[in-house]
LUMPA-287899 format. One record per residue (C-alpha): y, x, z; residue in three letters; residue number from 0. Coordinates in steps of 0.2 Angstrom, whole numbers. Layout:
BEGIN
Y X Z ALA NUM $
...
! end
This chain:
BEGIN
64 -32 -11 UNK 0 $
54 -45 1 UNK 1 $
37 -49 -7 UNK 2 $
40 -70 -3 UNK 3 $
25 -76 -16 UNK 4 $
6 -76 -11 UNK 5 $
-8 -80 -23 UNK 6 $
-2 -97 -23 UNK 7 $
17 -101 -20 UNK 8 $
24 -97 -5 UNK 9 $
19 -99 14 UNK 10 $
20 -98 31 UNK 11 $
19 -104 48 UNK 12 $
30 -117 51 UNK 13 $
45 -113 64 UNK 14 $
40 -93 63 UNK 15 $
40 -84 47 UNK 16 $
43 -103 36 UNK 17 $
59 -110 47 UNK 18 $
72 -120 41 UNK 19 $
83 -106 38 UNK 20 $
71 -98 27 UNK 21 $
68 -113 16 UNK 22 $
84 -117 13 UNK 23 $
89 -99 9 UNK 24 $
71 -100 -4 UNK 25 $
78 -117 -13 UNK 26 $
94 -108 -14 UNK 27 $
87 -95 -24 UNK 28 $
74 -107 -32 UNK 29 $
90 -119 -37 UNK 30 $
99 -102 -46 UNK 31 $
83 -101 -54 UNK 32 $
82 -117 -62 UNK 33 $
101 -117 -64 UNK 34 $
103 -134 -69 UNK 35 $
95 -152 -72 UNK 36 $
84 -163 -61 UNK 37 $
69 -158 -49 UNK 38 $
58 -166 -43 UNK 39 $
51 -165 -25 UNK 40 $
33 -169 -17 UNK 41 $
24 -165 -3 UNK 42 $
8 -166 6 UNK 43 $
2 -173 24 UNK 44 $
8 -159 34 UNK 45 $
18 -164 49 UNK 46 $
31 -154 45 UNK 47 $
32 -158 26 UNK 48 $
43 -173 28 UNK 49 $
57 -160 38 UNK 50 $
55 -147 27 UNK 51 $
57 -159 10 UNK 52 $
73 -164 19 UNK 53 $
79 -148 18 UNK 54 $
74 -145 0 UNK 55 $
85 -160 -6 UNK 56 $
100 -153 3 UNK 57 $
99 -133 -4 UNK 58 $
96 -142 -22 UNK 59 $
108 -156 -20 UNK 60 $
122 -143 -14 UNK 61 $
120 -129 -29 UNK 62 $
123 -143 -41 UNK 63 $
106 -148 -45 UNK 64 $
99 -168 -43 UNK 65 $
83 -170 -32 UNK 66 $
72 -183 -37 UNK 67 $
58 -187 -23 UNK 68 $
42 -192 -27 UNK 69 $
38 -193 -8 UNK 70 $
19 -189 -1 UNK 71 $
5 -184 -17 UNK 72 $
-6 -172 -23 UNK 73 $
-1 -157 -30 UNK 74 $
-8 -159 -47 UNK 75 $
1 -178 -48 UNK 76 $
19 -169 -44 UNK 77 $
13 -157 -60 UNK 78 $
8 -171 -73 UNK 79 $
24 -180 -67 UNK 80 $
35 -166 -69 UNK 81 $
29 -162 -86 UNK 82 $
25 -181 -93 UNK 83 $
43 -188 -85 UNK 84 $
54 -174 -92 UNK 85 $
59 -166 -78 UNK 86 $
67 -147 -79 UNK 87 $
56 -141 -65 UNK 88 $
48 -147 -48 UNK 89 $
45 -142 -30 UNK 90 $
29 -145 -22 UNK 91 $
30 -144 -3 UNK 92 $
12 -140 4 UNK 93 $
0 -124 9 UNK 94 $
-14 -129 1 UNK 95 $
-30 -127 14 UNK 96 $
-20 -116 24 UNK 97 $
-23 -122 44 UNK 98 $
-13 -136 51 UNK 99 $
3 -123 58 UNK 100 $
5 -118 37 UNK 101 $
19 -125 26 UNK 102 $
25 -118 11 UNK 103 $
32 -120 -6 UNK 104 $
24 -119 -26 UNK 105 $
39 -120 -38 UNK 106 $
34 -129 -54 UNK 107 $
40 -126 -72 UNK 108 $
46 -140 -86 UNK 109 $
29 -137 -93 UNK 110 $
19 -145 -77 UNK 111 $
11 -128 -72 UNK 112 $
17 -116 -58 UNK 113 $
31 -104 -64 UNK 114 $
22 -87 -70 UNK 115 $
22 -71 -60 UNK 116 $
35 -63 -71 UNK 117 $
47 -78 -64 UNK 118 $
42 -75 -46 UNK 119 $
48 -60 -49 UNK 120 $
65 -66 -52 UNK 121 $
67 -78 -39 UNK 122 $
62 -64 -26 UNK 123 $
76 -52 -32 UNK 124 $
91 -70 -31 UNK 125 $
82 -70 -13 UNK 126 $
85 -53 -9 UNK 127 $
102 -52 -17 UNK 128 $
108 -69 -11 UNK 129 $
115 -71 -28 UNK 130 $
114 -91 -28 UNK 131 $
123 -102 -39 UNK 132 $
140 -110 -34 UNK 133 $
140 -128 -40 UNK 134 $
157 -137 -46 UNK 135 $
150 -153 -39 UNK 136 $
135 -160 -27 UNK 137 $
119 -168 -35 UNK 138 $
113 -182 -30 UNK 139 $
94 -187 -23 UNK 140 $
85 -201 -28 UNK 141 $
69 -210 -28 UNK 142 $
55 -207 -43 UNK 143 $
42 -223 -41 UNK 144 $
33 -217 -57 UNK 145 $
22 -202 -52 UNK 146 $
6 -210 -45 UNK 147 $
3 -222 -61 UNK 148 $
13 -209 -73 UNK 149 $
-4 -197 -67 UNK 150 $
-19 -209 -64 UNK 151 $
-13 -217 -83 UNK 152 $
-14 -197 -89 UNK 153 $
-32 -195 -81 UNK 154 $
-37 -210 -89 UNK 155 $
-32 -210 -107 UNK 156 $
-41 -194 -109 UNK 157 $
-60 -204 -103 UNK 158 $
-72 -214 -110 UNK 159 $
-68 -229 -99 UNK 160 $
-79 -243 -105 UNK 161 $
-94 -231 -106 UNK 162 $
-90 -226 -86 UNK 163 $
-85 -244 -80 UNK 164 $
-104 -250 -89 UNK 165 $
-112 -235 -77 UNK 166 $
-106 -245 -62 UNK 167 $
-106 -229 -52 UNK 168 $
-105 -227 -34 UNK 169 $
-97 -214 -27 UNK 170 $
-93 -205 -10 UNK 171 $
-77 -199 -8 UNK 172 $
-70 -184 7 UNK 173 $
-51 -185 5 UNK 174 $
-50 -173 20 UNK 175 $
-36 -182 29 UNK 176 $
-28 -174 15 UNK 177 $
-15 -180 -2 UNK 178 $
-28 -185 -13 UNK 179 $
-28 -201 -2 UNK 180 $
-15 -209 -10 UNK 181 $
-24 -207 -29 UNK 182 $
-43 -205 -30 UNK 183 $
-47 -221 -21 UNK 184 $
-37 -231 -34 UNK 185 $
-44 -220 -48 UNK 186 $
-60 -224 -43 UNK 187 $
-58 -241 -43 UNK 188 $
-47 -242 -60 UNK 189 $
-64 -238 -67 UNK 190 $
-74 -248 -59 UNK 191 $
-83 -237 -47 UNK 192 $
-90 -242 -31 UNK 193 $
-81 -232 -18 UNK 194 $
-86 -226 2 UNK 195 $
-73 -215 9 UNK 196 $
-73 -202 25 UNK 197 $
-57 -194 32 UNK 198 $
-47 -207 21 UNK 199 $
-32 -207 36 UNK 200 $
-19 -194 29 UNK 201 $
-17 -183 45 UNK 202 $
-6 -167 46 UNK 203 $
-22 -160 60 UNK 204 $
-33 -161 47 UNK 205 $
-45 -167 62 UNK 206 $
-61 -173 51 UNK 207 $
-68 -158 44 UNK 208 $
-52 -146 41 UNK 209 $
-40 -144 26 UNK 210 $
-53 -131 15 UNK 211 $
-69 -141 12 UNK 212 $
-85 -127 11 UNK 213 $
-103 -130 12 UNK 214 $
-103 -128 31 UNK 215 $
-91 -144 34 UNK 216 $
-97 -156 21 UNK 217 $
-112 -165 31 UNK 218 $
-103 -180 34 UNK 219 $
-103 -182 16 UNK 220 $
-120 -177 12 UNK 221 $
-126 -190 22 UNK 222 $
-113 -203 15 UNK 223 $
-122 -200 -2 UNK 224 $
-140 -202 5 UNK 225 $
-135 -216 14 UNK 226 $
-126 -229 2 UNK 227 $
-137 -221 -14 UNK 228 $
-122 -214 -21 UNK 229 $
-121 -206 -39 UNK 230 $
-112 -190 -30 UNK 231 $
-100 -186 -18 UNK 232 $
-84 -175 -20 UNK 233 $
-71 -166 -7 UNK 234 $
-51 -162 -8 UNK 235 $
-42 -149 -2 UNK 236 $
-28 -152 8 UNK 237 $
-15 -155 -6 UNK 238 $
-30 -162 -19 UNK 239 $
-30 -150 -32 UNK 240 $
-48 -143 -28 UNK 241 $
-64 -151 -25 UNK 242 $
-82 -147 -20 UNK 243 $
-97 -160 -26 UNK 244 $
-112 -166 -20 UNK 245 $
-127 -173 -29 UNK 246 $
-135 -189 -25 UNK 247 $
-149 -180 -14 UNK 248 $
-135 -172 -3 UNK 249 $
-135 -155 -8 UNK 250 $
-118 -147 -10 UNK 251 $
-113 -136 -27 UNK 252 $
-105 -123 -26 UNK 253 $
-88 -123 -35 UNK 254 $
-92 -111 -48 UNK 255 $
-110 -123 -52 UNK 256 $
-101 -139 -57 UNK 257 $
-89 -129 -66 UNK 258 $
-103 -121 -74 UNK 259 $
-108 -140 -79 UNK 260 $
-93 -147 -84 UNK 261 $
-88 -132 -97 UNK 262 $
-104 -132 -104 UNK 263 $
-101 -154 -107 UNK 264 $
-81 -151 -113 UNK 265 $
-88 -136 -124 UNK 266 $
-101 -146 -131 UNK 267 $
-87 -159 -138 UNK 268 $
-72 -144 -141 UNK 269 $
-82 -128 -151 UNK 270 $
-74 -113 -154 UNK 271 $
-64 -112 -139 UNK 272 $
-58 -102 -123 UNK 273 $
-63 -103 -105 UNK 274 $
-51 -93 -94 UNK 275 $
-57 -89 -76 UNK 276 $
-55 -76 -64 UNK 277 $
-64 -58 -59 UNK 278 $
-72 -67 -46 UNK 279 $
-82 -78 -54 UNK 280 $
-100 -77 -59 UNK 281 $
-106 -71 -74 UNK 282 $
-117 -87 -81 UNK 283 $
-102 -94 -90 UNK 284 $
-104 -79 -103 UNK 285 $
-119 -86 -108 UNK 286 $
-114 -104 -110 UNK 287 $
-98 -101 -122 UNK 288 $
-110 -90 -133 UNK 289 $
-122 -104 -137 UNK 290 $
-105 -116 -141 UNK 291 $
-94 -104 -149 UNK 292 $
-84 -102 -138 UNK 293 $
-76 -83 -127 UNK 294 $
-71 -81 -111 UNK 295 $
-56 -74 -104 UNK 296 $
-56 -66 -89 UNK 297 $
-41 -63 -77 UNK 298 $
-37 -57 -57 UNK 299 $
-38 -70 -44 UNK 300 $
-28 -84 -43 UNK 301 $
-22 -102 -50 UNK 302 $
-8 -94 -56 UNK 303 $
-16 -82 -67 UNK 304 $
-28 -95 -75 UNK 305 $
-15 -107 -79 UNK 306 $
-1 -94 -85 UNK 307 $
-14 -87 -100 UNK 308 $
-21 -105 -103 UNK 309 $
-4 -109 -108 UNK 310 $
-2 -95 -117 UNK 311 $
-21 -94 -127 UNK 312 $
-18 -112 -129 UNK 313 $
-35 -114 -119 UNK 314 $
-46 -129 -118 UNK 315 $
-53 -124 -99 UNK 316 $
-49 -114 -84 UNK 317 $
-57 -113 -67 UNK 318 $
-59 -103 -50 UNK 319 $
-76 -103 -40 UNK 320 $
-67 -109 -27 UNK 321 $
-68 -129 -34 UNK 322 $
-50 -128 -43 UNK 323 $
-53 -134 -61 UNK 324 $
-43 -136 -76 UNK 325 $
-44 -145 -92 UNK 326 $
-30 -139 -103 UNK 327 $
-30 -157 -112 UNK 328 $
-23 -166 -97 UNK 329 $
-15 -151 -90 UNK 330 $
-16 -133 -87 UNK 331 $
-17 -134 -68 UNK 332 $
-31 -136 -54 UNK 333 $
-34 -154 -51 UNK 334 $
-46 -163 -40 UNK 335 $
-42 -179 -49 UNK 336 $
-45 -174 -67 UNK 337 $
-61 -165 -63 UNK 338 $
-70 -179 -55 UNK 339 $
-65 -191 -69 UNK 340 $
-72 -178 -82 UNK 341 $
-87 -178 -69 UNK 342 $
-89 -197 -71 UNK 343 $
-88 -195 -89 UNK 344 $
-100 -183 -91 UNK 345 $
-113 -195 -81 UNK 346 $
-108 -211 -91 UNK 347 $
-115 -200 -107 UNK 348 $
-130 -194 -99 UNK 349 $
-149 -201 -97 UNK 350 $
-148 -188 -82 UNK 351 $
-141 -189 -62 UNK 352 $
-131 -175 -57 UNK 353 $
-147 -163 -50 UNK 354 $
-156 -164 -65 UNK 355 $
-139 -160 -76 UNK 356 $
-136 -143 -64 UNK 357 $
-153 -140 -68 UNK 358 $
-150 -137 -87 UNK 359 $
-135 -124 -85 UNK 360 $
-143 -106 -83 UNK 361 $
-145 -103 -63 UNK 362 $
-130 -96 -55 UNK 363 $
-131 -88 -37 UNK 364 $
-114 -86 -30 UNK 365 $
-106 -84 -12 UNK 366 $
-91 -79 0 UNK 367 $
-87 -75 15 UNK 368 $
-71 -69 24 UNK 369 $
-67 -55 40 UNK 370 $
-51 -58 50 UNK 371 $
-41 -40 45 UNK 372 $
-23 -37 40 UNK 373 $
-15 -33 22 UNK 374 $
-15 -13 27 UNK 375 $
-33 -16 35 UNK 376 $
-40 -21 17 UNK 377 $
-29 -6 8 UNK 378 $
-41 4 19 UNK 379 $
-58 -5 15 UNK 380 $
-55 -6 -4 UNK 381 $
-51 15 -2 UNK 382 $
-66 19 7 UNK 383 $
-77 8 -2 UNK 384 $
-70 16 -18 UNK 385 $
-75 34 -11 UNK 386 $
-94 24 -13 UNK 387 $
-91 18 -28 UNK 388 $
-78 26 -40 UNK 389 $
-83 18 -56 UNK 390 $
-77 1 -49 UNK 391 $
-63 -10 -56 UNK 392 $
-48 -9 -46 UNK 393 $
-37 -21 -55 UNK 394 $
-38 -35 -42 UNK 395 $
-47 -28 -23 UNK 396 $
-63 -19 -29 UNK 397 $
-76 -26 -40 UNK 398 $
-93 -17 -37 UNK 399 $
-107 -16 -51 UNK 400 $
-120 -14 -41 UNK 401 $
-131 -14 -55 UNK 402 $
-134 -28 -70 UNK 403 $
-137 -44 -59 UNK 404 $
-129 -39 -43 UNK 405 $
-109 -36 -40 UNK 406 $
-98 -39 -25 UNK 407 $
-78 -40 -26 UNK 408 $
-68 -39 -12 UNK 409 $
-48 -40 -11 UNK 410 $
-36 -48 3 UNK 411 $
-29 -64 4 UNK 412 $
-15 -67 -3 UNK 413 $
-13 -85 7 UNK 414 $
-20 -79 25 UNK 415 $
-21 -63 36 UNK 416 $
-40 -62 29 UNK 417 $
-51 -50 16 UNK 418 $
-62 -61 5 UNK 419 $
-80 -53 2 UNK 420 $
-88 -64 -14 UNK 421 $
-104 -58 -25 UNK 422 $
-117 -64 -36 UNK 423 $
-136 -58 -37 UNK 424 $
-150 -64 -50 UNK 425 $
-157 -74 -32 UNK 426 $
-154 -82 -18 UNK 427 $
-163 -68 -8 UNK 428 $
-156 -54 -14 UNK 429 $
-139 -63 -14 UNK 430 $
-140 -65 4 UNK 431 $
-147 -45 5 UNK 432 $
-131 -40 -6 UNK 433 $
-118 -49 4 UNK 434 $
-127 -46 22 UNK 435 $
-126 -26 18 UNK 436 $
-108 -26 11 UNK 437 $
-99 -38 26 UNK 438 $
-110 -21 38 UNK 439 $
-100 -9 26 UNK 440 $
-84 -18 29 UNK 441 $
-85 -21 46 UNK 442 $
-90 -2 51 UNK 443 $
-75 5 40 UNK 444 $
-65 -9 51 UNK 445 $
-72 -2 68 UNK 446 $
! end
């Protein structure tokens, strides 16, 4: 049977491996999945998103199913609206960070949060049986105006608003030539912040800085902040369910560190509950449910996975150290919206700017890096490093206990033809030691 999702939905390159043919073929079997009802559609700023969401209205519209289009949003806005507007399920058209050339799909349950890997599963097996639906009549497609407001009134029901609009906060905002565009500006400014935006143009090329904001390509903002005397700066990914954040000196954090922070502020308001994050995050977050009550659950890598078991656990929190954040109160999906919202919230309660309040969780000393290797390439790398290491957990890559402050984990891609190498140390040092001797390992088993 042909393996279709990734860690995330599925992609491809545009015109190769993701053609026309192929996608309508997928929203065949995605349109016998959901059998009947209404969908609704989104999409991101990829050139070809427009094309391809034509082609999605048709498949749906012609196994019997009406399409409602929500037109260009973030990913996390098609989610809310799916769930909040009654829809039966919905189809977001984007590949995330994924380089310019990418498009792809991330199917959406009546619940707002993507279908679970058991249901993947199922639409894999219609795919490889062509066993599609054979509809008595069309559906129809129509327009759905209500998925901007229905998600900035979600976001902000759940804040302090006077309390933020009192702050007057400025704030820098890196929409990445990406989805968020369309929303965080007018969030923003619903509560009353002052706004500075870069790589505001919505623009397939992603030509500012890329689609995937990292430490290396956010200098543009650092210097926003430090020049207009911002409260903090924050960064979307392509589609706008991910975001990186700045302080008001300029220094980047790291996704897992405002994570970090804002668990430790939701927790401090919500006791006795669970945080779900994944194997490749670091291990400080045990220490901050401890002091409020609170247990972590941890699962393998991917949005997916957190989301699935929030739902399930009834979760208050969920995150990734890669800046995808969820707060199971608004929705149990990453989004860049809700997290800087909680951010602004956070700092409308606090005597303290955002430095100062990183500087109160436990230190946390993460990193990643990436090689260029194929999905057979890795298979080799995580069995030779295992012949090193046979104690390791081997439920998602490898995860290597080094010893009590020092692990690496490394597992392929599910998104890209990559292997990601992440690891956390007790400094920044020995961080750069431990990462620096594994990418040698992995590259000489490569060679």
């Amino acid at each position: 049977m042909k393996k279709l999702f990734g860690t995330n939905g599925v992609r491809g390159v545009f015109s190769e491996d993701f053609s026309l043919e192929f996608v309508n073929d997928l929203v065949m079997s995605l349109s016998s999945y959901f059998k009947k009802g209404k969908i609704l559609v989104g999409y991101d700023g990829r050139h070809s998103s427009p094309v391809v969401a034509k082609i999605v209205s048709s498949a749906l519209n012609y196994s019997g199913l009406d399409c409602y289009m929500a037109g260009l949003v973030p990913t996390p806005c098609l989610e809310y609206a799916t769930k909040k507007l009654g829809y039966d399920g919905g189809l977001m058209i984007t590949a995330s960070h994924n380089p310019p050339q990418y498009n792809g799909i991330k199917p959406v349950a009546s619940d707002g949060v993507e279908i679970s890997r058991e249901d993947e599963q199922k639409i894999e097996q219609i795919f490889d049986e062509q066993s599609w639906i054979k509809a008595d009549t069309f559906g129809k497609t129509f327009e759905e105006i209500n998925v901007i407001s229905t998600y900035i009134d979600g976001i902000v029901s759940l804040l302090d608003i006077d309390m933020i609009k009192d702050k007057k906060f400025k704030v820098c905002l890196d929409l990445g030539n990406g989805a968020q565009s369309v929303t965080a500006k007018k969030l923003c400014e619903e509560l009353g912040c002052e706004v500075f935006t870069i790589n505001e143009n919505i623009d397939g090329d992603f030509p500012g800085r890329g689609s995937e904001p990292t430490p290396q390509n956010l200098n543009e903002l650092s210097k926003l902040v430090v020049n207009t005397n911002s409260d903090f700066g924050i960064a979307f990914d392509g589609d706008g369910d991910r975001s990186i954040f700045c302080d008001e000196n300029g220094k980047i954090l790291t996704g897992d560190s405002s994570a970090l922070l804002l668990c430790d502020y939701l927790l401090k308001q919500y006791p006795n509950s669970q945080v779900v994050t994944c194997l490749n995050s670091g291990n400080t977050i045990e220490k901050i449910v401890e002091k409020n009550n609170s247990q972590v659950v941890r699962t393998k890598v991917g949005s997916v996975e957190v989301s699935r078991r929030m739902v399930n656990d009834d979760a208050l929190v969920g995150y990734e150290e890669n800046g995808g954040f969820m707060f199971g109160k608004h929705n149990c999906v990453r989004d860049g919206g809700m997290t800087l919202a909680l951010m602004l919230d956070l700092l409308s309660k606090s005597k303290s700017n955002l430095s100062e309040n990183i500087k109160n969780i436990p230190p946390s000393f993460t990193t990643k890096t990436k090689i260029e290797c194929s999905l057979e390439q890795s298979e080799i790398i995580i069995s030779e490093l295992l012949k090193d290491y046979p104690d390791s957990d081997t439920s998602d890559g490898i995860k290597i206990q080094v010893d009590d402050d020092n692990w690496v984990m490394i597992r392929s891609s599910g998104t890209e033809p990559i292997i990601r190498i992440y690891g956390e140390s007790n400094s920044q040092q020995n961080l750069d030691s431990l990462i620096s001797n594994f990418v040698e390992k992995t590259k000489s088993i490569l060679s």
